[in-house]
C-alpha positions as CSV (number, residue, x, y, z in Angstrom):
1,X,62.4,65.9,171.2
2,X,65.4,67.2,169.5
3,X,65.9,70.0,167.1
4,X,64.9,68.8,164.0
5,X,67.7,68.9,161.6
6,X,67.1,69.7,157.5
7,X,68.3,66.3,156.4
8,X,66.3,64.5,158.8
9,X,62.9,65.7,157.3
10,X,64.5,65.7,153.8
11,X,65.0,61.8,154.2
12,X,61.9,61.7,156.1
13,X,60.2,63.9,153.0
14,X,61.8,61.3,150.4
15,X,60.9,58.3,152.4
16,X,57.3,59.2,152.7
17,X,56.1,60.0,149.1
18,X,58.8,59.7,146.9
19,X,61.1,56.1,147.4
20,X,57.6,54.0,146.6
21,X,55.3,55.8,144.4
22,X,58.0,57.6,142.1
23,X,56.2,60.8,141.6
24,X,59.5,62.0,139.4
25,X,62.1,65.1,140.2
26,X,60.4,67.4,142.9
27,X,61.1,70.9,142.5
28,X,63.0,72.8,145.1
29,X,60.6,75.6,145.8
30,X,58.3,72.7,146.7
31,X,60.9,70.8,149.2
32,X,62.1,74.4,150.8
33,X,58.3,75.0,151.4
34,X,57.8,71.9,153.2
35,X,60.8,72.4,155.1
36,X,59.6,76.4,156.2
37,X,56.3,75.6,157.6
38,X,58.9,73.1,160.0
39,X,61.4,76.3,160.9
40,X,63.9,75.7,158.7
41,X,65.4,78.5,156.8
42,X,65.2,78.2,152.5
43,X,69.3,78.6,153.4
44,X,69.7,75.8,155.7
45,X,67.3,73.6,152.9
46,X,69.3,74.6,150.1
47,X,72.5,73.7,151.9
48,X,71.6,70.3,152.6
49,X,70.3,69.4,149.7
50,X,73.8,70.3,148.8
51,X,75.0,67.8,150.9
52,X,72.8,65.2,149.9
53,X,73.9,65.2,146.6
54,X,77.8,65.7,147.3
55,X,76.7,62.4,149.6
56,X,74.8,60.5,146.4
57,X,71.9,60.7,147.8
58,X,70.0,62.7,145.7
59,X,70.3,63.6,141.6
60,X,70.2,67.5,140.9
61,X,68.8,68.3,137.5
62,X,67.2,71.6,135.8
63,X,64.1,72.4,133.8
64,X,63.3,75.8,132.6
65,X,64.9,78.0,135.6
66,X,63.4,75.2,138.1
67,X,66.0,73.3,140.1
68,X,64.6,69.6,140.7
69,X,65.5,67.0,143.3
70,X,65.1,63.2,142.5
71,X,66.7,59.9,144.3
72,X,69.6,58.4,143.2
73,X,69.8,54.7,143.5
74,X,71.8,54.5,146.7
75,X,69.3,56.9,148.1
76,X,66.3,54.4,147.1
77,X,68.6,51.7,148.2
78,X,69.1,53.6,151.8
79,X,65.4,54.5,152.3
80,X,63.9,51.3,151.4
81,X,65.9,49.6,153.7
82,X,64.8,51.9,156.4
83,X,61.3,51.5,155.2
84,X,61.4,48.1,156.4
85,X,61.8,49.2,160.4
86,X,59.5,52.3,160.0
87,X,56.9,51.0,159.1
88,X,57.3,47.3,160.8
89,X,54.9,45.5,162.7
90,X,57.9,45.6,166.0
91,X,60.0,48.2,165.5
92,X,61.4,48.1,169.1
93,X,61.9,44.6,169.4
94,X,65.1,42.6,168.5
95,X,66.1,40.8,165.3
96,X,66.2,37.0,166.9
97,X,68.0,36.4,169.7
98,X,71.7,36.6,171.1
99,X,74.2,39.0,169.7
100,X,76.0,40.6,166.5
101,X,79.7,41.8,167.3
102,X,81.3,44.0,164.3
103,X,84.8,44.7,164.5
104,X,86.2,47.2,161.4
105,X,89.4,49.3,160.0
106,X,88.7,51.6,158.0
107,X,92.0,54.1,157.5
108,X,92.3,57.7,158.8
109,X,92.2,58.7,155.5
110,X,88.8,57.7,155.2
111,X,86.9,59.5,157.2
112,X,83.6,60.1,155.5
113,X,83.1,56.8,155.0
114,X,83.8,55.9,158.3
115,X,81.3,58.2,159.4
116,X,78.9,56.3,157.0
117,X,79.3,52.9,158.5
118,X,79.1,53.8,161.7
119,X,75.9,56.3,161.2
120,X,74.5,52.4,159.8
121,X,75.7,50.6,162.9
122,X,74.3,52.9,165.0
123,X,70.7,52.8,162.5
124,X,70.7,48.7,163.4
125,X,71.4,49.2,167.1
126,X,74.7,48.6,167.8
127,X,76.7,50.6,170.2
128,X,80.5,50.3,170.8
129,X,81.2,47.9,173.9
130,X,85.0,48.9,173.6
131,X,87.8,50.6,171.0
132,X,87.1,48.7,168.0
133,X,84.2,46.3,168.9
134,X,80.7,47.2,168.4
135,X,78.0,45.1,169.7
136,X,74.3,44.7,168.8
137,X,71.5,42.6,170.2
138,X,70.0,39.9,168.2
139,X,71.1,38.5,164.6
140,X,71.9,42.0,162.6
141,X,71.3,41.4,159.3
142,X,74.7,43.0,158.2
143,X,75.1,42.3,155.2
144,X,71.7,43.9,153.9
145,X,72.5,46.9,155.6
146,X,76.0,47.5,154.5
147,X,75.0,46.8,151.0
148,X,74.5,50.3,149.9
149,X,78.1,50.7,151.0
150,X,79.7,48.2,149.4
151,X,81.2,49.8,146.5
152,X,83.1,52.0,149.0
153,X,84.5,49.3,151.4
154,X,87.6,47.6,150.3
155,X,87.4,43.9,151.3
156,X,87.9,42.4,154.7
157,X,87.4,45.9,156.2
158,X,84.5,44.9,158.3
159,X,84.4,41.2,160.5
160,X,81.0,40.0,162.2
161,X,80.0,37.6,164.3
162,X,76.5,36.1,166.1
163,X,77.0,34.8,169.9
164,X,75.7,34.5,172.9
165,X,75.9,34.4,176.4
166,X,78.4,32.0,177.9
167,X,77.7,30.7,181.7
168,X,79.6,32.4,184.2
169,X,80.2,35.8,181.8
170,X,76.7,37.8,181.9
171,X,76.3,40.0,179.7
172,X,74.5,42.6,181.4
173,X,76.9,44.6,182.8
174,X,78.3,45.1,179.0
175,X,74.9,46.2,177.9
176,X,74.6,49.0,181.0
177,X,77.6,49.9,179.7
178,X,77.3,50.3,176.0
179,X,73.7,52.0,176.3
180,X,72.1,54.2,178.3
181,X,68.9,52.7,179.0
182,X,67.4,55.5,180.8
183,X,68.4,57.8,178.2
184,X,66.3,55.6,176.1
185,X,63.5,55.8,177.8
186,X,63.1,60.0,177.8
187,X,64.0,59.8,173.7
188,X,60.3,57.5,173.8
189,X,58.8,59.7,176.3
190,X,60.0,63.0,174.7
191,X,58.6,61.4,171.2
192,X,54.9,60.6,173.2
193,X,54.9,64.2,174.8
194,X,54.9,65.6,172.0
195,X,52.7,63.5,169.1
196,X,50.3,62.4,171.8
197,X,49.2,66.1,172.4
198,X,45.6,66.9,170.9
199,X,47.1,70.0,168.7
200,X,50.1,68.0,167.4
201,X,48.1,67.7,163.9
202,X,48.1,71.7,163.9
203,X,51.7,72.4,165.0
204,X,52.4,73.2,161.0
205,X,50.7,75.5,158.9
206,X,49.9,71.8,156.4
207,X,49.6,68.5,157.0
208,X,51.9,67.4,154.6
209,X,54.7,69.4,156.6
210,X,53.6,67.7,159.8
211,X,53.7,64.2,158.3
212,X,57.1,65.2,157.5
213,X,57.7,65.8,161.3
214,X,56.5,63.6,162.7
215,X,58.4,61.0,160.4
216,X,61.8,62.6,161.5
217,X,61.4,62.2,165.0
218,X,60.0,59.0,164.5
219,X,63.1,58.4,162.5
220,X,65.5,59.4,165.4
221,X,63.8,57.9,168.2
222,X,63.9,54.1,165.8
223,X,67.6,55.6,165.7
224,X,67.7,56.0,169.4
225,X,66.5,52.7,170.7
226,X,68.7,49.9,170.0
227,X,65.8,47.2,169.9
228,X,67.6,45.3,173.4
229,X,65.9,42.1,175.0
230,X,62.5,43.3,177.3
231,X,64.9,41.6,180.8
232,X,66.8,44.9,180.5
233,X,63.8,47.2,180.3
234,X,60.6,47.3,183.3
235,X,57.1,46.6,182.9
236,X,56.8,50.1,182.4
237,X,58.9,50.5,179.4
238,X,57.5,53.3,176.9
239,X,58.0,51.8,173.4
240,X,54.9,50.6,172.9
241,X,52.9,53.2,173.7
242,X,55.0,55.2,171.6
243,X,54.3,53.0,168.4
244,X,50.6,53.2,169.3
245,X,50.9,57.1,169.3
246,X,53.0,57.2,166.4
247,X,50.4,55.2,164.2
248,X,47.6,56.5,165.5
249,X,49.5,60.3,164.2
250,X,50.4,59.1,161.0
251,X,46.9,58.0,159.8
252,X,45.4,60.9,161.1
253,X,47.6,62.9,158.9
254,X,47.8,60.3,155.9
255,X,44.9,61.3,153.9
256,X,45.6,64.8,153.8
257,X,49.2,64.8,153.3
258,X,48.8,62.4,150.3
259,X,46.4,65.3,149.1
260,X,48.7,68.2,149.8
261,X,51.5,66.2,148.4
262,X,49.7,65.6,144.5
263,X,48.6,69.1,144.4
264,X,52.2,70.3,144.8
265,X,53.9,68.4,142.6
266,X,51.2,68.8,139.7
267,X,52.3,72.5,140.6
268,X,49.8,73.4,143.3
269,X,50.2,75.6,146.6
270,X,50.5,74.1,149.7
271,X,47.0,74.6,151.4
272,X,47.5,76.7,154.9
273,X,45.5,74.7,157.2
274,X,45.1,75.7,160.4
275,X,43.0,73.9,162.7
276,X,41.0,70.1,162.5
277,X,40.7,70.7,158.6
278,X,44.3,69.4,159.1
279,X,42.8,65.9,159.0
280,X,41.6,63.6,156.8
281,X,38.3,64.3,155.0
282,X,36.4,61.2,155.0
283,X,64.1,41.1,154.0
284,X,67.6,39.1,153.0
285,X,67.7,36.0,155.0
286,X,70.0,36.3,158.4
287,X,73.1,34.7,158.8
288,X,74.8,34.0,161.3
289,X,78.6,34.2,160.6
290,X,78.4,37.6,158.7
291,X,75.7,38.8,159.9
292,X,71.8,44.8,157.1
293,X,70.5,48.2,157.8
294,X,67.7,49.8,158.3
């Protein structure tokens, strides 16, 4: 897999425990803790919690000489809408059939939020098929996914459309083109090497940190894989076999995360677990003319 990066398990972190059961403000020392027992530095932690706050992600507030961490609503808005892919039933197939085209200006000025909306495109598979035309299979709903951006993009800056193939202009080609589907492929069997190994509970000194890996790179792979029609992939195509691992990991590690998680923020420790005691003990309706993230 990739190098896991501080704001990937911080959204991972948030999305687990936090955007649904509300559990209030969650200290720092608490979040940098979490993020050590993964290899990242209290520095690196710090800094993008920084960012995710400049970014409205997150709410910074103080009690006592504690700094706490709490979601802002454009950061519930953003995770719940990626909730809906994590943890659905077919996360690797497509949204309906055909095909979303987005075409958008946004000004050079602008760059940040450009950034944004195409860091969403990218979240609800769409790839761009040439300068200015990004292309997605299936019926996107786009304007679900924008949502959270709306406030920042001035009217008319983003067109969509649904189509489909036309007789005589397959579309094939354009999808080699736009993804690599080989590329693809190693992200699932990068994801399966590593969460379908016996010791992968154990790889963190706590299961709570390990949840919080593992819902990263499942993050990135869902990020990865652009959800295309099964005629472009082989019988031997990986993603189900990596959903199967990643469930299978996730409720392994659920019971004794969830633990881990209450002690810490009723101002516990996390427990240093070491070896099997790491496991438990016991949408807006589509449309088609503008066609929503995550």
């Amino acid at each position: 897999m990739r190098s896991r990066q501080p704001k990937q398990l911080l959204l991972a972190f948030f999305g687990e425990h936090v955007v649904d059961d509300d559990p209030g403000p969650i200290r720092a020392s608490v979040l940098i803790g979490v993020l050590e027992g993964a290899g990242v530095a209290a520095p690196a932690t710090r800094a993008t919690l920084d960012r995710l706050v400049q970014t409205g992600i997150l709410d910074r507030s103080k009690s006592g000489r504690e700094i706490l961490f709490s979601l802002t609503e454009h950061g519930v808005a953003v995770l719940r809408e990626a909730t809906a892919r994590v943890r659905g039933p077919r996360p690797f197939d497509p949204q309906g059939t055909g095909w979303t085209l987005v075409t958008f200006t946004i000004p050079e000025g602008q760059r940040t939020l450009r950034h944004r909306l195409r860091s969403t495109l990218t979240w609800e598979g769409f790839a761009p098929l040439r300068d200015g035309l990004w292309l997605a299979p299936g019926e996107v709903d786009l304007a679900g996914s924008l949502e959270p951006l709306c406030r920042d993009l001035p009217p008319k800056t983003v067109i969509a459309f649904h189509a489909r193939e036309l007789a005589g202009f397959p579309i094939a080609d354009s999808v080699r083109s736009a993804w690599d589907i080989e590329a693809i492929r190693r992200e699932h069997l990068a994801f399966i090497e590593v969460w379908d190994d016996p010791g992968a509970a154990t790889q963190a000194p706590s299961a709570l940190t390990v949840r919080t890996m593992l819902v990263a790179d499942w993050l990135a792979l869902l990020r990865a894989d652009p959800r295309l029609p099964r005629e472009f992939m082989d019988a031997q195509w990986p993603a189900g076999r990596s959903t199967q691992v990643y469930r299978q990991m996730h409720e392994r590690l659920s019971a004794s995360s969830a633990e881990e998680f209450a002690a810490l923020v009723n101002g516990g420790a996390t427990s240093r677990r070491t070896g099997p005691a790491a496991q438990p003990c016991a949408p807006s309706p589509t449309r088609s003319g503008a066609v929503r993230r995550r």
